[in-house]
DRENPA-3360 file (N, C-alpha, C; in nm, 2 decimals, always signed):
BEGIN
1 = XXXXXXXX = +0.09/-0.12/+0.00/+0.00/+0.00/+0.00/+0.09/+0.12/+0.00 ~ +0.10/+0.18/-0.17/+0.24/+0.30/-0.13/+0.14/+0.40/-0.12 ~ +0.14/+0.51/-0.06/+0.11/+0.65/-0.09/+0.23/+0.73/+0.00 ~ +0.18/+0.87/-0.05/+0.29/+0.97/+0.02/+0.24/+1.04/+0.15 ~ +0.33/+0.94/+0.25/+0.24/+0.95/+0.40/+0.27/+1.13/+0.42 ~ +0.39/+1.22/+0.39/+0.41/+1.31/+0.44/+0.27/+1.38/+0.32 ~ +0.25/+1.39/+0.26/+0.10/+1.47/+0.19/-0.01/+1.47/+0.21 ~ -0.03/+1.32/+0.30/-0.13/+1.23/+0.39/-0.10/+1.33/+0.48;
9 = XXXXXXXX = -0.04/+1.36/+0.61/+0.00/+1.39/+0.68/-0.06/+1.55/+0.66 ~ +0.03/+1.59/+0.56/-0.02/+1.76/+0.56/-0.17/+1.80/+0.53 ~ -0.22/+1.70/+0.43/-0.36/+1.76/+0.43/-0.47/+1.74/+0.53 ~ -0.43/+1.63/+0.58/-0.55/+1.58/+0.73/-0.51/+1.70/+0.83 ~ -0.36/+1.77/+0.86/-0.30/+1.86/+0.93/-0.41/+1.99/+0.89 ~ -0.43/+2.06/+0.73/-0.48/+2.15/+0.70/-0.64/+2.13/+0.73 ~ -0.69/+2.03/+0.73/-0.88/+2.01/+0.73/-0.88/+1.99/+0.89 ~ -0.74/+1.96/+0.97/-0.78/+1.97/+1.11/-0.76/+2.11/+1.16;
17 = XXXXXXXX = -0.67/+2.18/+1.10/-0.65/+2.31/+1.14/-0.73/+2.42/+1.12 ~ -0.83/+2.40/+1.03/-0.94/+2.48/+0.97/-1.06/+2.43/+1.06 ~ -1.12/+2.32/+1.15/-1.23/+2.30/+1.24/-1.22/+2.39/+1.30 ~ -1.31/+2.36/+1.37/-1.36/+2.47/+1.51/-1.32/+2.42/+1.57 ~ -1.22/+2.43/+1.63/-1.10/+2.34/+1.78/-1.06/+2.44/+1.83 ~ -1.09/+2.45/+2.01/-1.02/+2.56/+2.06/-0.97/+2.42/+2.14 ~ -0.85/+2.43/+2.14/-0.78/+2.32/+2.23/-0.73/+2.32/+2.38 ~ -0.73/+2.47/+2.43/-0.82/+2.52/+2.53/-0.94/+2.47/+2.62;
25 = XXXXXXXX = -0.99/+2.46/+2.56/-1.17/+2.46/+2.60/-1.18/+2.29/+2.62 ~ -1.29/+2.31/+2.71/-1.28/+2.10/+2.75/-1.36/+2.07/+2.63 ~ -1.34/+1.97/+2.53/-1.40/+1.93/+2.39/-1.54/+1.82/+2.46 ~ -1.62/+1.83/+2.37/-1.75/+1.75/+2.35/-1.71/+1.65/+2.27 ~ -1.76/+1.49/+2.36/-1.69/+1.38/+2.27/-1.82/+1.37/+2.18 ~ -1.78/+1.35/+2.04/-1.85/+1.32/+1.92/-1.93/+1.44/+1.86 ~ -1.91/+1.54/+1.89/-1.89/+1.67/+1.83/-1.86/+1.68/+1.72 ~ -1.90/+1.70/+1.60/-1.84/+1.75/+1.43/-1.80/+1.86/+1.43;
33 = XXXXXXXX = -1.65/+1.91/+1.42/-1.56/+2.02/+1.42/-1.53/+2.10/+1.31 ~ -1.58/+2.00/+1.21/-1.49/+1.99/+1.02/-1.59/+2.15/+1.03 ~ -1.50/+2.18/+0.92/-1.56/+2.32/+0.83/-1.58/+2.29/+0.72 ~ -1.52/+2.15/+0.66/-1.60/+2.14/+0.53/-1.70/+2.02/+0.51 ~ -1.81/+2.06/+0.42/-1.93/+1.97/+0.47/-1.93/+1.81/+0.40 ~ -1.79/+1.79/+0.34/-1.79/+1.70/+0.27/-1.67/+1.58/+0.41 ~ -1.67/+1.63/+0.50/-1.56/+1.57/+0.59/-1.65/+1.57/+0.74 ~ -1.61/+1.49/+0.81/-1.69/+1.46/+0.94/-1.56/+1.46/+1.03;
41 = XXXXXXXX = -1.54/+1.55/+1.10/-1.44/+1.53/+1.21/-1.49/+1.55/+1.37 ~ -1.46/+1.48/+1.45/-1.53/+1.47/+1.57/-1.42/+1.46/+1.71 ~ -1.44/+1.48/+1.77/-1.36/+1.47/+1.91/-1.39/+1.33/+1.97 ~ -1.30/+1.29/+1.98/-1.27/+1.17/+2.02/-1.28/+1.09/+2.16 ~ -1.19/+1.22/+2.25/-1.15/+1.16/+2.37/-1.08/+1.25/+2.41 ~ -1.00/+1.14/+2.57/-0.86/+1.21/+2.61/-0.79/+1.12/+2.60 ~ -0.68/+1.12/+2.61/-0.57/+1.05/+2.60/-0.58/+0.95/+2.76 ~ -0.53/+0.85/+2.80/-0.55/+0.81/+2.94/-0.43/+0.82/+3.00;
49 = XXXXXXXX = -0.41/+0.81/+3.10/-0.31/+0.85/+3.22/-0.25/+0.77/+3.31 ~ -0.13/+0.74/+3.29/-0.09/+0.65/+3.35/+0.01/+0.67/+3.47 ~ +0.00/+0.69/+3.65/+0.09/+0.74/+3.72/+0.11/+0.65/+3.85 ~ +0.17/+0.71/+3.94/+0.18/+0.60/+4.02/+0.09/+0.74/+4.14 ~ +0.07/+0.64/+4.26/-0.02/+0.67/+4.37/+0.14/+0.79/+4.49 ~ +0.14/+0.80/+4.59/+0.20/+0.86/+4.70/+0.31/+0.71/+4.78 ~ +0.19/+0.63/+4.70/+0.28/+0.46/+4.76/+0.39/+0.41/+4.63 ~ +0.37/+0.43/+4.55/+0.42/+0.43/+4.44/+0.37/+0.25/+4.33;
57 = XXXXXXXX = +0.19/+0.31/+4.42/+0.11/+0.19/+4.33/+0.09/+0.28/+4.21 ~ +0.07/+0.14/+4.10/+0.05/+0.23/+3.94/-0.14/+0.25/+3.96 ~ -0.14/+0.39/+3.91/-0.28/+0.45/+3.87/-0.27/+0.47/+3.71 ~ -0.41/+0.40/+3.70/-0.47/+0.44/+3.59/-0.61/+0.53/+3.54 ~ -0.60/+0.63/+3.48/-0.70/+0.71/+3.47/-0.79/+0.70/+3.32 ~ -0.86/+0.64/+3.29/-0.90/+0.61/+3.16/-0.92/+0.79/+3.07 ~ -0.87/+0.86/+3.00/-0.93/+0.96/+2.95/-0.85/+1.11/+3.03 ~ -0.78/+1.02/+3.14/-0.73/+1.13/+3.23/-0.58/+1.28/+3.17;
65 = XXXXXXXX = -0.58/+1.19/+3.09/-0.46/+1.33/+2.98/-0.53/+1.40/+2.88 ~ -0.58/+1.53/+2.95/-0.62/+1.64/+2.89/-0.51/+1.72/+2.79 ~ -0.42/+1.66/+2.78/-0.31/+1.72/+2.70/-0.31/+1.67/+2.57 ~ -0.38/+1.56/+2.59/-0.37/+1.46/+2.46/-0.53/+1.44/+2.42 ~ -0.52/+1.50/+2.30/-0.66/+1.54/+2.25/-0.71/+1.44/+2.15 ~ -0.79/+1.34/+2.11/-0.78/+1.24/+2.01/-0.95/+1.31/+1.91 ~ -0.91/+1.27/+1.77/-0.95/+1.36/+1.65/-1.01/+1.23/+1.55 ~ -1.13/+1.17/+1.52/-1.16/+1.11/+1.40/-1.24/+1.17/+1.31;
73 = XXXXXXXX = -1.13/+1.11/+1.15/-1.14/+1.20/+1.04/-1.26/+1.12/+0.99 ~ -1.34/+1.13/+0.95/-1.42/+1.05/+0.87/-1.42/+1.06/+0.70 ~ -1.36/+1.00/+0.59/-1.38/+1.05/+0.46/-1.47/+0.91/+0.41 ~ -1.55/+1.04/+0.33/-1.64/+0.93/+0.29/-1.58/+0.90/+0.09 ~ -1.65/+0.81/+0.05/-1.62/+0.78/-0.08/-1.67/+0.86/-0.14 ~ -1.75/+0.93/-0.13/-1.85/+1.00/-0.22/-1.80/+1.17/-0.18 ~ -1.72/+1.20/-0.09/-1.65/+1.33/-0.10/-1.63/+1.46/-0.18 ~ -1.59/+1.35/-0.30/-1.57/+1.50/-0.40/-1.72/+1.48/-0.54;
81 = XXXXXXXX = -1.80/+1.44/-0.48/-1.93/+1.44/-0.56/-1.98/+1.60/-0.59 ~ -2.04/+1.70/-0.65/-2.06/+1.79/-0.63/-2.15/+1.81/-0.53 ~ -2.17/+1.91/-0.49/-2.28/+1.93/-0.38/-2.26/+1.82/-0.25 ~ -2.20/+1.73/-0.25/-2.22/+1.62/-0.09/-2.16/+1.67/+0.02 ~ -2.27/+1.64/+0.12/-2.29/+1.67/+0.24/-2.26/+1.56/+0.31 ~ -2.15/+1.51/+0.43/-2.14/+1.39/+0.48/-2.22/+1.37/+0.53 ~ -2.31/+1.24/+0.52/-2.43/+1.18/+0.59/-2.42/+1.16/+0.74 ~ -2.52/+1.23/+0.85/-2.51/+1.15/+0.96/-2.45/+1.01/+0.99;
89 = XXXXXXXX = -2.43/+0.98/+1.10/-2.39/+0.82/+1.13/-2.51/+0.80/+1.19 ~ -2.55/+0.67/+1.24/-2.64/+0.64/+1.36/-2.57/+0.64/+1.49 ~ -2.62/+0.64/+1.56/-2.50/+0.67/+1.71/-2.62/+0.62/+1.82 ~ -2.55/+0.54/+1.87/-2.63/+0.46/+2.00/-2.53/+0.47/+2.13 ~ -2.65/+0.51/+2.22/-2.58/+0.56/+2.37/-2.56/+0.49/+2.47 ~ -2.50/+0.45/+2.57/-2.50/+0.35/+2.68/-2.45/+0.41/+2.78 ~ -2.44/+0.38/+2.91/-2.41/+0.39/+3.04/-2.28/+0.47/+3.01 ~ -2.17/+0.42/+2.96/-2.03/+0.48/+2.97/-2.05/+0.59/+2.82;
97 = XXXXXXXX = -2.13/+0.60/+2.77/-2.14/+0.69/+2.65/-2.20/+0.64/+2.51 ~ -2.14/+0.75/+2.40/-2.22/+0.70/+2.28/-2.12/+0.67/+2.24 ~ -2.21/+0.62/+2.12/-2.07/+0.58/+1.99/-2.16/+0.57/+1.84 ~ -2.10/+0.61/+1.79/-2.11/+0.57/+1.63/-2.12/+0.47/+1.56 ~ -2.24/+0.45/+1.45/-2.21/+0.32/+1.35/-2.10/+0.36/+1.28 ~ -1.98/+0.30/+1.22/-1.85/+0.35/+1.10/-1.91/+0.25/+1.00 ~ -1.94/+0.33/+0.90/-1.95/+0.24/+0.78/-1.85/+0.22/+0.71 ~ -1.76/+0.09/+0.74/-1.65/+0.06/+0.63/-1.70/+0.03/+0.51;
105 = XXXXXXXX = -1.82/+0.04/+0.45/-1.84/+0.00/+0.28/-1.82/+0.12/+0.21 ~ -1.83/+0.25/+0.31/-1.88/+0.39/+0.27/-1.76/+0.47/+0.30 ~ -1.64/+0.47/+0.40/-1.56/+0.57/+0.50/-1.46/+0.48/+0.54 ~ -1.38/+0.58/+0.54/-1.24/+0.48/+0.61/-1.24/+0.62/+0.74 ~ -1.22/+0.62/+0.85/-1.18/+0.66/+0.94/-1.03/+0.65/+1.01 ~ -1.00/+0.76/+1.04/-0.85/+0.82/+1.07/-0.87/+0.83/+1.19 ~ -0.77/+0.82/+1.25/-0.74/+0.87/+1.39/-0.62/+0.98/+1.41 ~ -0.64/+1.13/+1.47/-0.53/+1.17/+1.50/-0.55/+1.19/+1.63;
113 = XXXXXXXX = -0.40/+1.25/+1.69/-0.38/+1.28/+1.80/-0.31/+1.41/+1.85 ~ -0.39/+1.49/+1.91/-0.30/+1.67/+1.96/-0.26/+1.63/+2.04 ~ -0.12/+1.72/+2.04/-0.04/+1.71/+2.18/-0.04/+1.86/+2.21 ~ -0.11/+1.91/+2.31/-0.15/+2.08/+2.34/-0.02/+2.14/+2.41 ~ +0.07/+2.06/+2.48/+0.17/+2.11/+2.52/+0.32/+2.08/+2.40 ~ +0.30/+2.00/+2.30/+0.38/+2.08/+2.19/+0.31/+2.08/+2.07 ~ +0.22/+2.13/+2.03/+0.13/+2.18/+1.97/+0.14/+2.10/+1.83 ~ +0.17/+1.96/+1.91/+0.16/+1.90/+1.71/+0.05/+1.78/+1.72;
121 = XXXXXXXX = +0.11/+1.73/+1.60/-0.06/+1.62/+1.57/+0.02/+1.48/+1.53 ~ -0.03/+1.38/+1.54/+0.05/+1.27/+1.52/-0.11/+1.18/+1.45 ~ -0.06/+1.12/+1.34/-0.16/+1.04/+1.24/-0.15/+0.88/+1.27 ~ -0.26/+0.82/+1.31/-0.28/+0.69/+1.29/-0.21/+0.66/+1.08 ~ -0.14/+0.56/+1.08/-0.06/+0.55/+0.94/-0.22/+0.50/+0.84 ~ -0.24/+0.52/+0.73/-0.33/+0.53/+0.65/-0.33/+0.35/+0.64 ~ -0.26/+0.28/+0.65/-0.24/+0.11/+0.65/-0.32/+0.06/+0.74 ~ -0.27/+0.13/+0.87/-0.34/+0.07/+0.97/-0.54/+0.10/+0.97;
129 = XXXXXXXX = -0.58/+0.16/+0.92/-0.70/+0.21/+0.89/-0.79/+0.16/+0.78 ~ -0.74/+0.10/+0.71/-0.74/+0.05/+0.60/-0.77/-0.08/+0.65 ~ -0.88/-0.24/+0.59/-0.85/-0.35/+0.63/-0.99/-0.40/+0.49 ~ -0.99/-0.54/+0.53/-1.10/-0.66/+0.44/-1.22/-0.60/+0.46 ~ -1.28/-0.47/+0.54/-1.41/-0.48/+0.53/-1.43/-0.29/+0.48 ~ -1.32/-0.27/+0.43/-1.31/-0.14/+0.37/-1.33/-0.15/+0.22 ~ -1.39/-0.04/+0.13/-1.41/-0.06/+0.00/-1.30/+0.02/-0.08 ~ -1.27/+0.11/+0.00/-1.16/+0.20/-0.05/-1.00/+0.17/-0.01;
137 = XXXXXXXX = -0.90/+0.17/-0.11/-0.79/+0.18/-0.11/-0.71/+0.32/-0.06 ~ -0.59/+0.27/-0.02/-0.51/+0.40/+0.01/-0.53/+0.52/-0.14 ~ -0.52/+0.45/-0.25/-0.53/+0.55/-0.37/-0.65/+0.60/-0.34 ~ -0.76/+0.59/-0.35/-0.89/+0.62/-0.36/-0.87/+0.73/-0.23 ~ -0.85/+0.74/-0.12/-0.83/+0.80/+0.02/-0.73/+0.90/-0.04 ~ -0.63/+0.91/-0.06/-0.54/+0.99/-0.18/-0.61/+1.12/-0.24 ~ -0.67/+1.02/-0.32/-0.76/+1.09/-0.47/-0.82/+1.20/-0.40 ~ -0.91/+1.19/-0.29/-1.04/+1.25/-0.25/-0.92/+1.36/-0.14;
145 = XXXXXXXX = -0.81/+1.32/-0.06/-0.77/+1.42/+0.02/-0.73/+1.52/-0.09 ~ -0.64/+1.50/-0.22/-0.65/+1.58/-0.33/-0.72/+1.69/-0.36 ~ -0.83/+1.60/-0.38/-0.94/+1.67/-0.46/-0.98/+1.75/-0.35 ~ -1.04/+1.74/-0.17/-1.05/+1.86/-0.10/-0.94/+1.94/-0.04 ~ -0.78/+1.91/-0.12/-0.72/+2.04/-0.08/-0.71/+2.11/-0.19 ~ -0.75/+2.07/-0.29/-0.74/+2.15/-0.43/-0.88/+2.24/-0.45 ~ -0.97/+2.17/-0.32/-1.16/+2.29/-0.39/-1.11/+2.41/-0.23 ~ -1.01/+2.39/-0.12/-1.03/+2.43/+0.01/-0.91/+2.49/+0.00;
153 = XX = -0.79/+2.46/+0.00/-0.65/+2.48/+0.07/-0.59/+2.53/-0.09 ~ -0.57/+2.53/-0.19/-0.49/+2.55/-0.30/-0.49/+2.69/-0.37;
% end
């Protein structure tokens, strides 16, 4: 699976930098941040936390690193269609929270990660995202980041 992770890299960088993210502010998990209506980006989480106690038992804090901000991209297949609007997900709630249906026939979903105290972003690799129940190839994921940094960023 070749593509050019560093172009990968920059344009998920420019469609996250253009959301509504104050990274400041405590984020709303499953929030849509994107500014363009053809992309779904949502807040994720926190990062979890791993420390030791005053005894020097290990603590664990699920979600407890506010420093580490987690970001999924959603690109759908149909992206650079004229006029398309990313389609809602279904999203079902439970005791510990919601969650999203991911359509792998339709979306491949990214994962990034903020780090607020050095203000950079780190990308789940486009491979790992990618699998047997996905319709789209790294090319095709390519094609469409392309095609919306050439109608947004060019």
């Amino acid at each position: 699976m070749d593509y050019d992770y560093q172009r990968y890299e920059q344009i998920l960088t420019l469609l996250l930098e253009s959301a509504w993210i104050d990274h400041d502010d405590e984020q709303e998990i499953g929030e849509d941040v994107s500014d363009q209506p053809e992309v779904k980006i949502i807040f994720d989480g926190y990062g979890d936390l791993e420390t030791e106690d005053e005894e020097g038992n290990y603590v664990y804090k699920e979600g407890g690193n506010t420093t580490m901000q987690s970001y999924a991209i959603f690109i759908h297949k149909d992206a650079l269609t004229e006029d398309f609007v990313f389609p809602e997900h279904v999203s079902y709630q439970f005791t510990f929270g919601g969650m999203i249906q991911h359509r792998p026939k339709e979306e491949v979903c990214i994962y990034a990660w903020y780090d607020t105290e050095s203000e950079t972003w780190d990308f789940i690799p486009l491979e790992d995202r990618l699998d047997d129940d996905n319709e789209m190839t790294a090319e095709d994921v390519m094609v469409i980041l392309e095609g919306l940094y050439l109608k947004y960023f060019d």
